[in-house]
C-alpha atoms as a printed R data frame, in Angstrom:
    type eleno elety resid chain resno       x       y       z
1   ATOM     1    CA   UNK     A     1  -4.893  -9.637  11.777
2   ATOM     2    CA   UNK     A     2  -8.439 -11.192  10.863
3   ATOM     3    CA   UNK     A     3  -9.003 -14.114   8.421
4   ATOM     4    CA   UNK     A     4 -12.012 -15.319   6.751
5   ATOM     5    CA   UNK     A     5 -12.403 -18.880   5.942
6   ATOM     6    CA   UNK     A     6 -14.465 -19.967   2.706
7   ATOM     7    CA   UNK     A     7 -15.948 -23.473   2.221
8   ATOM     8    CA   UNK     A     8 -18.780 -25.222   0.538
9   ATOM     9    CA   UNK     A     9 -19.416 -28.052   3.889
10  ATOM    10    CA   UNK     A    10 -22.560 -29.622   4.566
11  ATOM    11    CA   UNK     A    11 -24.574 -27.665   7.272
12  ATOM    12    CA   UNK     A    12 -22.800 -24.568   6.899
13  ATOM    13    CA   UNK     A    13 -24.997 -21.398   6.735
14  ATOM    14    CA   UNK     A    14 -25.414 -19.276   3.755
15  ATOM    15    CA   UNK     A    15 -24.491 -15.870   3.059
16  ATOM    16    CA   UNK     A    16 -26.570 -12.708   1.262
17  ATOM    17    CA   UNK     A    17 -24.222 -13.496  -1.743
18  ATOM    18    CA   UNK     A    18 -25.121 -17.611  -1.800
19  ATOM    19    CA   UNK     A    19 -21.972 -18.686  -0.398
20  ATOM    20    CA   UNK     A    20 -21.283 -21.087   2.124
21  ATOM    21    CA   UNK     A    21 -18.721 -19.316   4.869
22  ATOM    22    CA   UNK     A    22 -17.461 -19.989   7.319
23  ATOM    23    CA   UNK     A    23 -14.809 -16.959   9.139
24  ATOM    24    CA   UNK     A    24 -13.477 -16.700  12.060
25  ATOM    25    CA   UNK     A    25 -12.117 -13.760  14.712
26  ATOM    26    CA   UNK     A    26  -8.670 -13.766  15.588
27  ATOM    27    CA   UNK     A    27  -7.738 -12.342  19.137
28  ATOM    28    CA   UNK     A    28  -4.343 -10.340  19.130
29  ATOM    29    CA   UNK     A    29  -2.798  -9.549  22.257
30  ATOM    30    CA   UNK     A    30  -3.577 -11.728  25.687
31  ATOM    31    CA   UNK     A    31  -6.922 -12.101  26.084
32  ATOM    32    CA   UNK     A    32  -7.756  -9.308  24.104
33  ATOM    33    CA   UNK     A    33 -10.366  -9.299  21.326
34  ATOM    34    CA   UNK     A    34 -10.005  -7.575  17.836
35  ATOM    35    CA   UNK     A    35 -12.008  -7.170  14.945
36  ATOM    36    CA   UNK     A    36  -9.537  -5.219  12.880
37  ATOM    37    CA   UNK     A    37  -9.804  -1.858  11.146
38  ATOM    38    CA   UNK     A    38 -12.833  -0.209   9.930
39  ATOM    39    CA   UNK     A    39 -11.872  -1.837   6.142
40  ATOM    40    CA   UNK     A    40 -11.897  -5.536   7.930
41  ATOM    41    CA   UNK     A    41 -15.819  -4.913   9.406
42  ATOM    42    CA   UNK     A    42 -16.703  -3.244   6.243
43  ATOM    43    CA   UNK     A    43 -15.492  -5.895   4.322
44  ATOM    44    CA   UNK     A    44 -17.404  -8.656   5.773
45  ATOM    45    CA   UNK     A    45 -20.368  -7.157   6.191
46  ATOM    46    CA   UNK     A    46 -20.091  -6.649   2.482
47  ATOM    47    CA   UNK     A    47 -19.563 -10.312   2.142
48  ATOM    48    CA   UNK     A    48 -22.469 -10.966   4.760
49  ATOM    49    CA   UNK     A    49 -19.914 -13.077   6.888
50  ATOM    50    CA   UNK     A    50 -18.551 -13.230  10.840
51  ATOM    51    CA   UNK     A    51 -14.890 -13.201  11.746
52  ATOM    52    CA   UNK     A    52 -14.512 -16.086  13.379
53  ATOM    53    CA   UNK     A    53 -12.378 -18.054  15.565
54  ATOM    54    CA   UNK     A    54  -8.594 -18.084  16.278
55  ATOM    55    CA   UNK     A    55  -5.835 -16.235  18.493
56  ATOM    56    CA   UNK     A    56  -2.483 -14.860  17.921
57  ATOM    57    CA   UNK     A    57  -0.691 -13.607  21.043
58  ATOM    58    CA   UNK     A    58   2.447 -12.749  22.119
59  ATOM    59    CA   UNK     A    59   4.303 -14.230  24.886
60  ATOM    60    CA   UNK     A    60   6.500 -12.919  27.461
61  ATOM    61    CA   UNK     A    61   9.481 -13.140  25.487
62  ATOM    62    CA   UNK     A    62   7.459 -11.733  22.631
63  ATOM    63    CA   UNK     A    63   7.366 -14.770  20.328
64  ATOM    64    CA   UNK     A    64   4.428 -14.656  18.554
65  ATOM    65    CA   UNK     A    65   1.758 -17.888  18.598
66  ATOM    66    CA   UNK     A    66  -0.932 -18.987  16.636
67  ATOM    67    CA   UNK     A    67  -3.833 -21.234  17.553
68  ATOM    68    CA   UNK     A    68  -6.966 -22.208  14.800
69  ATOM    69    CA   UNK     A    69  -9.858 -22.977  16.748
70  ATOM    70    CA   UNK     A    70 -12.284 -24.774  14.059
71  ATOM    71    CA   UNK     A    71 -11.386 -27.152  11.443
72  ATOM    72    CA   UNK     A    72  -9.903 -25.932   8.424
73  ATOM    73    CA   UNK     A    73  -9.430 -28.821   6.399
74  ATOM    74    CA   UNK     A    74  -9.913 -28.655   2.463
75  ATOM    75    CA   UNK     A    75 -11.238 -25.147   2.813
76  ATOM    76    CA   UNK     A    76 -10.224 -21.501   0.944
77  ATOM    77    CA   UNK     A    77  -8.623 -19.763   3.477
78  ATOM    78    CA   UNK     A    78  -8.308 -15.876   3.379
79  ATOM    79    CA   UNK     A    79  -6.491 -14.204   5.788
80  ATOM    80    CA   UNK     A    80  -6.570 -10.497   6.249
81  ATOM    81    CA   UNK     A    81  -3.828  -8.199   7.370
82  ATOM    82    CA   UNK     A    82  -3.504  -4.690   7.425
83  ATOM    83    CA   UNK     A    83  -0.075  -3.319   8.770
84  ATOM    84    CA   UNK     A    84  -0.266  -1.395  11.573
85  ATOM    85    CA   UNK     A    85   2.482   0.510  13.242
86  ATOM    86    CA   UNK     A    86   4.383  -2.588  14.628
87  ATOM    87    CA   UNK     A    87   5.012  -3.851  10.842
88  ATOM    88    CA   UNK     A    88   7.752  -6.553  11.864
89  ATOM    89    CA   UNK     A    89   5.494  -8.226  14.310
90  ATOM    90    CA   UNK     A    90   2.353  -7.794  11.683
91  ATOM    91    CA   UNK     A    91   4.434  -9.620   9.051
92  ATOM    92    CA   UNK     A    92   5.569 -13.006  11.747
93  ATOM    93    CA   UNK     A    93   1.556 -13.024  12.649
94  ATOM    94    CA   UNK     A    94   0.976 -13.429   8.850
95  ATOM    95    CA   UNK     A    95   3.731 -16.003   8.268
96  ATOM    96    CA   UNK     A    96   3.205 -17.787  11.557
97  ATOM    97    CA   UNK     A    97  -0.657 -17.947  10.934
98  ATOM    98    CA   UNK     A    98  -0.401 -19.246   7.224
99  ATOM    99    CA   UNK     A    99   2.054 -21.559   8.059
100 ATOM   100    CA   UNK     A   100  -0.181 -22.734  10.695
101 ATOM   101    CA   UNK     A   101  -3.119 -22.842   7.575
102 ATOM   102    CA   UNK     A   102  -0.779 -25.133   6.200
103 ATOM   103    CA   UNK     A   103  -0.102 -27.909   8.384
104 ATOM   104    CA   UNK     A   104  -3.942 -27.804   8.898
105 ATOM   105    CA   UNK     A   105  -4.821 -28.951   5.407
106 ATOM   106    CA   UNK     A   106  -5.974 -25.892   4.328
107 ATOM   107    CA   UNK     A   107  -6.473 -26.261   0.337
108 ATOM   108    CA   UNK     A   108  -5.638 -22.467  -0.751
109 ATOM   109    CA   UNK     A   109  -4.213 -20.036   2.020
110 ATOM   110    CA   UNK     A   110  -4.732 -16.833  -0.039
111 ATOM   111    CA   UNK     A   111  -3.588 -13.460   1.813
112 ATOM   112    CA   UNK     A   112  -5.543 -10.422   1.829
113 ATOM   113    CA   UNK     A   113  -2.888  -7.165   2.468
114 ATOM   114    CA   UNK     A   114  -3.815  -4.009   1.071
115 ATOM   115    CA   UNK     A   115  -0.865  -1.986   1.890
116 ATOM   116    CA   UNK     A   116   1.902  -4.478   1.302
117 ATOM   117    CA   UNK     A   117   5.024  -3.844   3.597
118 ATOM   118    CA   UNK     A   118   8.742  -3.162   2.531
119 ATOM   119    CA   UNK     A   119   7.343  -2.162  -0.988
120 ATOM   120    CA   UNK     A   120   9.535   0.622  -1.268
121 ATOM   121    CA   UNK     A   121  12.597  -1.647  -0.687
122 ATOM   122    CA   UNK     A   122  12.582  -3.359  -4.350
123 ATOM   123    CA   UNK     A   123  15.866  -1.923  -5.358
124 ATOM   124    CA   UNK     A   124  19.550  -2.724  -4.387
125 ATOM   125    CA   UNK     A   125  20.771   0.643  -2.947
126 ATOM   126    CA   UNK     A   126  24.363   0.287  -1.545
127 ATOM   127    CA   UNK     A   127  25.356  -2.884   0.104
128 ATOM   128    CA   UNK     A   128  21.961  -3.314   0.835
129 ATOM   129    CA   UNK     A   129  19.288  -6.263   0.052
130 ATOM   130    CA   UNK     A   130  16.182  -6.316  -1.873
131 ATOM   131    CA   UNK     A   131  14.347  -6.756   1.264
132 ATOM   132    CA   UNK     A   132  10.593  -7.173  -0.933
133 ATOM   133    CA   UNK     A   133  11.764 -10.021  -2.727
134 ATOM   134    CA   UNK     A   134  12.711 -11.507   0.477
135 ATOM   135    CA   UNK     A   135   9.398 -10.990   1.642
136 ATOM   136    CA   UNK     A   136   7.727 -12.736  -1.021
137 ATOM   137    CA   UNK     A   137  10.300 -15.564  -0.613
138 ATOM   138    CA   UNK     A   138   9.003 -16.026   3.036
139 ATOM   139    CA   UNK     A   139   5.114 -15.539   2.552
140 ATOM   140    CA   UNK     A   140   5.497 -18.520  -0.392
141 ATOM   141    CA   UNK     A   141   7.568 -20.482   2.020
142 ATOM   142    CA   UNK     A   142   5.292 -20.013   4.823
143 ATOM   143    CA   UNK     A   143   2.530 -21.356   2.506
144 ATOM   144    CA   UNK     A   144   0.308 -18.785   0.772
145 ATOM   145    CA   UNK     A   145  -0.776 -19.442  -2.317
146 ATOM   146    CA   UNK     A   146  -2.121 -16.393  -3.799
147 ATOM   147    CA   UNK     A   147  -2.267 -12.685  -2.434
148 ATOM   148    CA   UNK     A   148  -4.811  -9.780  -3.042
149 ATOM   149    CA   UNK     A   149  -3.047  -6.072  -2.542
150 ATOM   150    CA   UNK     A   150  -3.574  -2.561  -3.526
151 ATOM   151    CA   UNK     A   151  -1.471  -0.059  -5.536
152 ATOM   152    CA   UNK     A   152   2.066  -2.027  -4.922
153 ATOM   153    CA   UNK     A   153   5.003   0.464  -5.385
154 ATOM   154    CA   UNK     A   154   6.453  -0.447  -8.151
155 ATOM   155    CA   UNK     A   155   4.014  -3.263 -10.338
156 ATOM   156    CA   UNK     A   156   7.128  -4.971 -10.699
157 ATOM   157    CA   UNK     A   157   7.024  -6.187  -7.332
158 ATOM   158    CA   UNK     A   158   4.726  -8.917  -8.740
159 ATOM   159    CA   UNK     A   159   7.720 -10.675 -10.481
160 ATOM   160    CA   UNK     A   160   9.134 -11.097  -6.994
161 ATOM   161    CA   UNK     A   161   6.148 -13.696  -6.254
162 ATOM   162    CA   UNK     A   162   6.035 -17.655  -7.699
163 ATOM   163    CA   UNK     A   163   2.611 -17.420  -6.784
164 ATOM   164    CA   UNK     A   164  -0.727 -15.208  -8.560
165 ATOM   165    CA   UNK     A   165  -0.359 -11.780  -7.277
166 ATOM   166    CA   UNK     A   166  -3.718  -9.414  -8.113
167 ATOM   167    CA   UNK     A   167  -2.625  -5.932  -7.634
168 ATOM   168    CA   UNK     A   168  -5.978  -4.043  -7.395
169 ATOM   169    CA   UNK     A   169  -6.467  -0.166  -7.996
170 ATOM   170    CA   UNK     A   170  -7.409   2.710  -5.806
171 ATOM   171    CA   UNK     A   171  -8.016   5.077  -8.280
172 ATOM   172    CA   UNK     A   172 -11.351   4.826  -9.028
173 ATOM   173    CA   UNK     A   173 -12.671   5.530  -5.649
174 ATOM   174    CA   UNK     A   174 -10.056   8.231  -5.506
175 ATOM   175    CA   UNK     A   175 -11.363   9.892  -8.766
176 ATOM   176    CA   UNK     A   176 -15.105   9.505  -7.295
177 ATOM   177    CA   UNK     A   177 -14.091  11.604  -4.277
178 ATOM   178    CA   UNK     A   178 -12.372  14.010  -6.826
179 ATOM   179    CA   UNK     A   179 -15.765  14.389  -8.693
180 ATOM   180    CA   UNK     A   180 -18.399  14.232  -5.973
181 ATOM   181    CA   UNK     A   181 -16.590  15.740  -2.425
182 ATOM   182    CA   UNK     A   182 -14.238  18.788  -4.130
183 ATOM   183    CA   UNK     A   183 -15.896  21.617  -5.455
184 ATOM   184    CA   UNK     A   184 -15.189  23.314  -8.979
185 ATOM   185    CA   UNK     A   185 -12.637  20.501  -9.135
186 ATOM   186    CA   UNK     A   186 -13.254  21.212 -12.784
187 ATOM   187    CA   UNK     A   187 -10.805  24.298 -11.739
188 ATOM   188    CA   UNK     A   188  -8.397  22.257 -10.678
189 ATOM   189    CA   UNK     A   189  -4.902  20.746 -11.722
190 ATOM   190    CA   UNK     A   190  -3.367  17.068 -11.069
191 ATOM   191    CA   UNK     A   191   0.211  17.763  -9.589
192 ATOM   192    CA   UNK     A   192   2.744  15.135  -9.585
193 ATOM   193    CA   UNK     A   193   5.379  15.511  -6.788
194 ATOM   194    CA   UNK     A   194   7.959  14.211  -8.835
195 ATOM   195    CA   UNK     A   195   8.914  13.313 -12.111
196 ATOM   196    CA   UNK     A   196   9.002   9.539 -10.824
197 ATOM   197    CA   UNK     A   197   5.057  10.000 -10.187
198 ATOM   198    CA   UNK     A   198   4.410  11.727 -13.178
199 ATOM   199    CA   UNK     A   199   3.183   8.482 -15.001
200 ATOM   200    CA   UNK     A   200  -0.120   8.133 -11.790
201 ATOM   201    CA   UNK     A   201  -0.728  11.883 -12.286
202 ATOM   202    CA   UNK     A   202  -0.899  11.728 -15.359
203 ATOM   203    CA   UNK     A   203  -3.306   8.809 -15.496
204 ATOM   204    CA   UNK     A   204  -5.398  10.489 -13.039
205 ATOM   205    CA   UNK     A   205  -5.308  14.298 -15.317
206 ATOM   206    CA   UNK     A   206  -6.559  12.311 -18.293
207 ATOM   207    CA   UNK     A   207  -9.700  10.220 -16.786
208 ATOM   208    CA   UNK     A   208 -10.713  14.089 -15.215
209 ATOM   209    CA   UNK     A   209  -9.963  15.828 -18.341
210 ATOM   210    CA   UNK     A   210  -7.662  18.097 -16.039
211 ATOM   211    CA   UNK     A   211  -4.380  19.483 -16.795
212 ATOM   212    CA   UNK     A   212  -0.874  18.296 -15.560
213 ATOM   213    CA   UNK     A   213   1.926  20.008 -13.306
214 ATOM   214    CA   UNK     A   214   5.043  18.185 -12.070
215 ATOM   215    CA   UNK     A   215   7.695  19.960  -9.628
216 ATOM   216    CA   UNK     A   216  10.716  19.295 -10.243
217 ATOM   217    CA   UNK     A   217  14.044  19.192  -8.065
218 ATOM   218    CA   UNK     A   218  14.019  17.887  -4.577
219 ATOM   219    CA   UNK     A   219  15.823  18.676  -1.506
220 ATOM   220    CA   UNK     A   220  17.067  15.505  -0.349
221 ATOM   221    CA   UNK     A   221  19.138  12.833  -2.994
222 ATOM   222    CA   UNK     A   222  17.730   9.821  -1.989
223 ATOM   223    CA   UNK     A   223  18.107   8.089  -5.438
224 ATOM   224    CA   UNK     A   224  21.531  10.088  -6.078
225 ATOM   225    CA   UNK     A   225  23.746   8.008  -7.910
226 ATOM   226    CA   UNK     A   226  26.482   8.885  -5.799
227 ATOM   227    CA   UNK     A   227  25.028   6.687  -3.258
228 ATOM   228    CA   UNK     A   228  24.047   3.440  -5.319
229 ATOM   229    CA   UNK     A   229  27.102   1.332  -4.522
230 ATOM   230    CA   UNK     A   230  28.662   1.671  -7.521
231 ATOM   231    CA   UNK     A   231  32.011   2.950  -6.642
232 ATOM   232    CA   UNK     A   232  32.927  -0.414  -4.641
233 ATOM   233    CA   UNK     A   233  35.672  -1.140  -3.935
234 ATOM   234    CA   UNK     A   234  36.878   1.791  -2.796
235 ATOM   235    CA   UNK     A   235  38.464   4.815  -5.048
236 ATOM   236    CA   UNK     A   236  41.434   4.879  -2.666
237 ATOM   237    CA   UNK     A   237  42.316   1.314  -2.565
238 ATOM   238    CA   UNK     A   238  45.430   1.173  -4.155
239 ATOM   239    CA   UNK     A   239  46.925  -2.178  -5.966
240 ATOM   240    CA   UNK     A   240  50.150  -3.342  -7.555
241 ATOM   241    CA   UNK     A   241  50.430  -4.236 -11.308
242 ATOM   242    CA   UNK     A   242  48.460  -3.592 -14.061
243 ATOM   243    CA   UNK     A   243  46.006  -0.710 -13.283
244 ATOM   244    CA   UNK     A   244  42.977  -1.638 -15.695
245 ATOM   245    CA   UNK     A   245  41.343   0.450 -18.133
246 ATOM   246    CA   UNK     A   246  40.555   4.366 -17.231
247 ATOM   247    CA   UNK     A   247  36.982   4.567 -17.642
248 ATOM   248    CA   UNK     A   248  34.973   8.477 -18.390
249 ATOM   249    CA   UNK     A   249  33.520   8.964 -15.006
250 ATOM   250    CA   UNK     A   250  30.153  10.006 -14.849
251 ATOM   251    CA   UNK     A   251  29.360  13.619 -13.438
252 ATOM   252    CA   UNK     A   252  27.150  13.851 -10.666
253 ATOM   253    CA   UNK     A   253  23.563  15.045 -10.905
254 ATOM   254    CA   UNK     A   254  23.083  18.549  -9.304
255 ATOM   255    CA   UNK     A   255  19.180  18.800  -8.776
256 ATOM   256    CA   UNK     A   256  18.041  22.177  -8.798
257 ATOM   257    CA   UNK     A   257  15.498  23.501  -6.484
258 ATOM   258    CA   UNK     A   258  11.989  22.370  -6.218
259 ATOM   259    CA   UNK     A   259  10.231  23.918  -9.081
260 ATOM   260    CA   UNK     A   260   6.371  23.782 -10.859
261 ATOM   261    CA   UNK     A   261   6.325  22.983 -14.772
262 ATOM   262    CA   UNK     A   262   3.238  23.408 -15.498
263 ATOM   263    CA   UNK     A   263   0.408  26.333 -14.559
264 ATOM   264    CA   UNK     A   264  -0.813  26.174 -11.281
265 ATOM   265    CA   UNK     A   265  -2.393  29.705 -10.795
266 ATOM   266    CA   UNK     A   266  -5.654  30.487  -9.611
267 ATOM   267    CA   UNK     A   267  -6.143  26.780  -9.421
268 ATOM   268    CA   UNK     A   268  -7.163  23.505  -6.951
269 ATOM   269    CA   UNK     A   269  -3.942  21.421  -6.979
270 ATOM   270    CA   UNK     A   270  -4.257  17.809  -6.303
271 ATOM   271    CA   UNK     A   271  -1.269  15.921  -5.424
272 ATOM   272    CA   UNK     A   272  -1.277  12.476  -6.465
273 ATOM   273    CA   UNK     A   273   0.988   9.650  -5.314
274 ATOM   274    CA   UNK     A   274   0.857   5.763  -3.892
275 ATOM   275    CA   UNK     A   275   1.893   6.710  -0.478
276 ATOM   276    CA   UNK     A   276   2.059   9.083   2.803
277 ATOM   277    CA   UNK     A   277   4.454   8.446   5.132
278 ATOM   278    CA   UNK     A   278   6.361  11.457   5.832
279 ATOM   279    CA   UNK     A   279   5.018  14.582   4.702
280 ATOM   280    CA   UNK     A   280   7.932  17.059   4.852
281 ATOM   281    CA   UNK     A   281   8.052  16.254   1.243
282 ATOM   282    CA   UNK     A   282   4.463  17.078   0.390
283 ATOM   283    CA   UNK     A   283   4.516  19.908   2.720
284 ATOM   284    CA   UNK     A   284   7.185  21.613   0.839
285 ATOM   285    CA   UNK     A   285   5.940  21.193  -2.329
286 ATOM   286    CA   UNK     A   286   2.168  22.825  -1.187
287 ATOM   287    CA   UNK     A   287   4.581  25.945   0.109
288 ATOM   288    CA   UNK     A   288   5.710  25.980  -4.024
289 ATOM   289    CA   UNK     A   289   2.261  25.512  -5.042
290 ATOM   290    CA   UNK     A   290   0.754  28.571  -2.915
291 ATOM   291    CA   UNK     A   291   3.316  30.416  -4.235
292 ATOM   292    CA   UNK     A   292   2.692  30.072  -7.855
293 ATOM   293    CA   UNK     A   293  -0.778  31.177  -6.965
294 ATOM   294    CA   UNK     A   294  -2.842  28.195  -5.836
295 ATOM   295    CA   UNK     A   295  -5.780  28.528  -3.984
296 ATOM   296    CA   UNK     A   296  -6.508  25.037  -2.596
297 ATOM   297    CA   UNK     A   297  -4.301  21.828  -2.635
298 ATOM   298    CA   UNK     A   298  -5.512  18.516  -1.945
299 ATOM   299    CA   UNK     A   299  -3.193  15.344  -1.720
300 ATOM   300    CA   UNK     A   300  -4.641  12.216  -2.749
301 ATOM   301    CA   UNK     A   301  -2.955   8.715  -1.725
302 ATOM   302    CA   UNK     A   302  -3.900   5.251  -1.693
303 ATOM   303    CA   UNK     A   303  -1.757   3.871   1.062
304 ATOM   304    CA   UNK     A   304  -1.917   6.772   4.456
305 ATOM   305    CA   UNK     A   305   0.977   5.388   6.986
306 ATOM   306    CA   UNK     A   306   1.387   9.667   8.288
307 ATOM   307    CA   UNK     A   307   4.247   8.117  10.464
308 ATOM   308    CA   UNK     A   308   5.998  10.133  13.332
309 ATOM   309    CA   UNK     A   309   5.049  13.946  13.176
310 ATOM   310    CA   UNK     A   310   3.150  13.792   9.923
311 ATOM   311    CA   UNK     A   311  -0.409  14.772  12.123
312 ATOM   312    CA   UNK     A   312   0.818  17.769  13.334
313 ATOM   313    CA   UNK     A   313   2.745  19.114  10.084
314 ATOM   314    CA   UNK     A   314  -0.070  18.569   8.085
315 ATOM   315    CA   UNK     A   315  -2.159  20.560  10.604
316 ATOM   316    CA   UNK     A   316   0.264  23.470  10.552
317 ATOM   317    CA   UNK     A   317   0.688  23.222   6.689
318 ATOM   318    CA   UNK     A   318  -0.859  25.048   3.611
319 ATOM   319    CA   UNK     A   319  -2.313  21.815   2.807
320 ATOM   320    CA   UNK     A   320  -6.140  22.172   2.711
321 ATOM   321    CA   UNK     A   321  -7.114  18.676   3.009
322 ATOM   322    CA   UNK     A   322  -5.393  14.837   2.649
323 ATOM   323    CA   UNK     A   323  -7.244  11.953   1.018
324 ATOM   324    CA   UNK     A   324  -6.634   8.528   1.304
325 ATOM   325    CA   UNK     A   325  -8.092   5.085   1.893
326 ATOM   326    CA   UNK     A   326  -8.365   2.699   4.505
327 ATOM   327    CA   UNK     A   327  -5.762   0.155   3.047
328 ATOM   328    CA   UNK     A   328  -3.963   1.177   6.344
329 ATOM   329    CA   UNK     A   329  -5.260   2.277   9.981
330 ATOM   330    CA   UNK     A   330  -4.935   5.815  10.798
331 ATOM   331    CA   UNK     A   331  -7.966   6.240  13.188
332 ATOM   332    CA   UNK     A   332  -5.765   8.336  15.420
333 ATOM   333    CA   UNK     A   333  -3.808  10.268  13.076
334 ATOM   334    CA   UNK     A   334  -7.694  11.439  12.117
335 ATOM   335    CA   UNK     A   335  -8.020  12.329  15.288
336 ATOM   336    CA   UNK     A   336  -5.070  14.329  15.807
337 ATOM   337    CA   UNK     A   337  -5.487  15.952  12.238
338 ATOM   338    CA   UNK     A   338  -9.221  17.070  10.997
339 ATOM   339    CA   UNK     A   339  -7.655  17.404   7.355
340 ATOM   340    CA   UNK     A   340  -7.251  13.660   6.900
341 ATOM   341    CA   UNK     A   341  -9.924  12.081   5.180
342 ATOM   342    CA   UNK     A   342 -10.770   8.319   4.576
343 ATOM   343    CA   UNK     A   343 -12.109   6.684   1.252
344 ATOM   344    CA   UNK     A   344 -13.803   3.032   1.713
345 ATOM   345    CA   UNK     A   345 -11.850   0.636  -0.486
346 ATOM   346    CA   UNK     A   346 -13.376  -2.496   0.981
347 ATOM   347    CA   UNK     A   347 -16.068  -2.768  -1.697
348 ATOM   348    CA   UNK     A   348 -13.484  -4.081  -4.594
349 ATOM   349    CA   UNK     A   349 -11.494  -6.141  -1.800
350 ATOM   350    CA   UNK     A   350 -15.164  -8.364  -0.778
351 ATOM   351    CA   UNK     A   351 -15.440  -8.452  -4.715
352 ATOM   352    CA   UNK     A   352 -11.924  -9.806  -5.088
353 ATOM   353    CA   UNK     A   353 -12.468 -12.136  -2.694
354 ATOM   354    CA   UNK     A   354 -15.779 -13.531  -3.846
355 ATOM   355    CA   UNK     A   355 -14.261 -13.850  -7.506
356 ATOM   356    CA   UNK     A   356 -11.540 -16.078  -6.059
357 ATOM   357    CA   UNK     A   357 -13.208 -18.310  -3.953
358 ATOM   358    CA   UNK     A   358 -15.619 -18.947  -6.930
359 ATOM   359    CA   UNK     A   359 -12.989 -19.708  -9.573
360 ATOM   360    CA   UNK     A   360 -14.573 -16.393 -11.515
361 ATOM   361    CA   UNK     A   361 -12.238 -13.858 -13.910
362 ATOM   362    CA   UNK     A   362 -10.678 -10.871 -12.126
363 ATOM   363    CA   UNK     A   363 -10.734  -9.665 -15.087
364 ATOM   364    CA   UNK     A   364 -13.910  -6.733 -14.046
365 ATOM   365    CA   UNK     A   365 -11.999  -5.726 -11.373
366 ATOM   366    CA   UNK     A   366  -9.503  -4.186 -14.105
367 ATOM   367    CA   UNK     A   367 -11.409  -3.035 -16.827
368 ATOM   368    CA   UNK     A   368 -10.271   0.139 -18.322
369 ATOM   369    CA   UNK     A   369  -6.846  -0.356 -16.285
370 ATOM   370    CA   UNK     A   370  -3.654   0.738 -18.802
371 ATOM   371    CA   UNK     A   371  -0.413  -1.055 -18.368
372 ATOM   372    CA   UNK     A   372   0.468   2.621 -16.728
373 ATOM   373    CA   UNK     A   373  -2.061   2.869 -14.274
């Protein structure tokens, strides 16, 4: 976790942009120094700034504490975060540090987190929780005032928040690498992996003037309604008196196997979705796509988290190459896989940032940005 601390004090140097800064390094880990991802040096350089000076460690009992070593009175405080692996102990440094911010008279405590943890957790399935909303409940509690992240799940998830939320896109830099790094993508066709993603696709398809494919059916049932809760309490339970009203009962959905609508023949396909975690998914669906005659297939995501085995199985799959930004680290999964490929997002993430801490509208960073995008 790095943070970057904005002010307009007396003696303070400037910057290339004609700010006044002053950032600071955080240490993680006992007596360990680190700056951070690639995105994290990128983006201050962009902003012509040092990391500065704090540590977050862990104890021995693996509690997790925070300690501010300059002043931070009055000043805009922006604290940066990518989620690593360990997400749990990523999200108590980020709570723990703000709330630290806060007792320390910090005037805004805005958090920088391009890939925003638990997103996919914004619905009640079973007995479950909404765990995202939870998440914002904590980060507003802990004191942040304001958050800048990238490509949330569901746009929704900004609701969840009693604070400004500024939900920045990847897609442009995605559709550069489209246009400048894949050849005759002119040839090609934007695939969506499921209908659910067919909205992104299809935003993507119409800025390239491509065509659309979506596959259709999936071999697991994660959002089967047979497992949403809804038959609590129990069919079985049995009860004395009156019996209620019979209700139709709802059949349940049979989804058939993974198939392409759309023509994908002699074609580049380009899978496009928010996030890579595991890949069995994507994997299966370039075996469908070689099949229906496709010569080259590309998968383009914002957020690349290629968890457990996804390295390897890409590797070994009929996927020629994956694309996705540096929202989260995956310098070893790039090592372990030559297909992945990394797209620089930092550039709109210093601009956010400078917009903010100057009181200027956000509203460039969105031009051109549908209420579908």
């Amino acid at each position: 976790m790095c943070s970057v601390k904005l002010g307009l004090r007396n003696g303070v140097r400037k910057n290339m942009m004609g700010l006044s800064f002053l950032s600071w390094i955080i240490n993680i880990g006992l007596g360990g120094v680190a700056v951070g991802s690639d995105a994290v040096g990128n983006l201050a350089k962009r902003l012509g700034v040092e990391l500065g000076k704090s540590v977050v460690f862990q104890e021995g009992n693996r509690e997790t504490k925070v300690d501010v070593k300059e002043s931070v009175r009055g000043q805009d405080i922006f604290i940066i975060q990518t989620i690593p692996r360990d997400v749990n102990t990523a999200i108590m440094e980020l709570l723990i540090m703000a709330y630290a911010l806060k007792t320390s008279c910090a005037k805004n405590i805005i958090g920088v987190i391009p890939y925003f943890p638990y997103s996919k957790q914004c619905k009640m399935r079973k007995r479950g929780s909404i765990v995202c909303k939870l998440l914002a409940s904590m980060l507003a509690k802990a004191g942040l005032t304001h958050i800048i992240t990238m490509d949330l799940h569901q746009k929704e998830i900004q609701g969840f928040f009693t604070f400004p939320v500024d939900n920045l896109r990847a897609s442009p830099f995605l559709i550069q690498y489209i246009q400048e790094e894949i050849p005759d993508y002119r040839n090609a066709v934007i695939v969506a992996k499921s209908p659910s993603s067919a909205k992104r696709a299809q935003s993507y398809a119409e800025r390239l003037r491509l065509g659309l494919a979506v596959l259709h059916g999936e071999a697991h049932h994660s959002e089967s309604d047979m497992a949403d809760g809804r038959q609590s309490p129990p069919l079985s339970r049995t009860s004395t008196g009156h019996t209620g009203l019979e209700l139709p009962i709802m059949m349940a959905k049979e989804k058939p196997p993974i198939s392409v609508v759309g023509d994908v023949g002699g074609r580049i396909a380009i899978i496009i979705d928010d996030i890579i975690d595991d890949v069995e998914d994507f994997v299966a669906a370039a075996e469908i796509l070689k099949e229906r005659g496709a010569y080259k297939i590309y998968i383009m995501a914002t957020h690349g988290l290629l968890s457990a085995e996804a390295p390897r199985l890409i590797e070994e799959s009929a996927i020629d190459e994956v694309v996705v930004t540096n929202t989260v680290p995956h310098e070893i999964q790039k090592l372990q896989c030559p297909k992945i490929k990394t797209v620089d997002v930092s550039m709109i993430l210093a601009e956010a940032i400078r917009r903010i801490h100057n009181g200027e509208s956000m509203a460039y960073l969105f031009r051109n940005i549908a209420v579908d995008d």
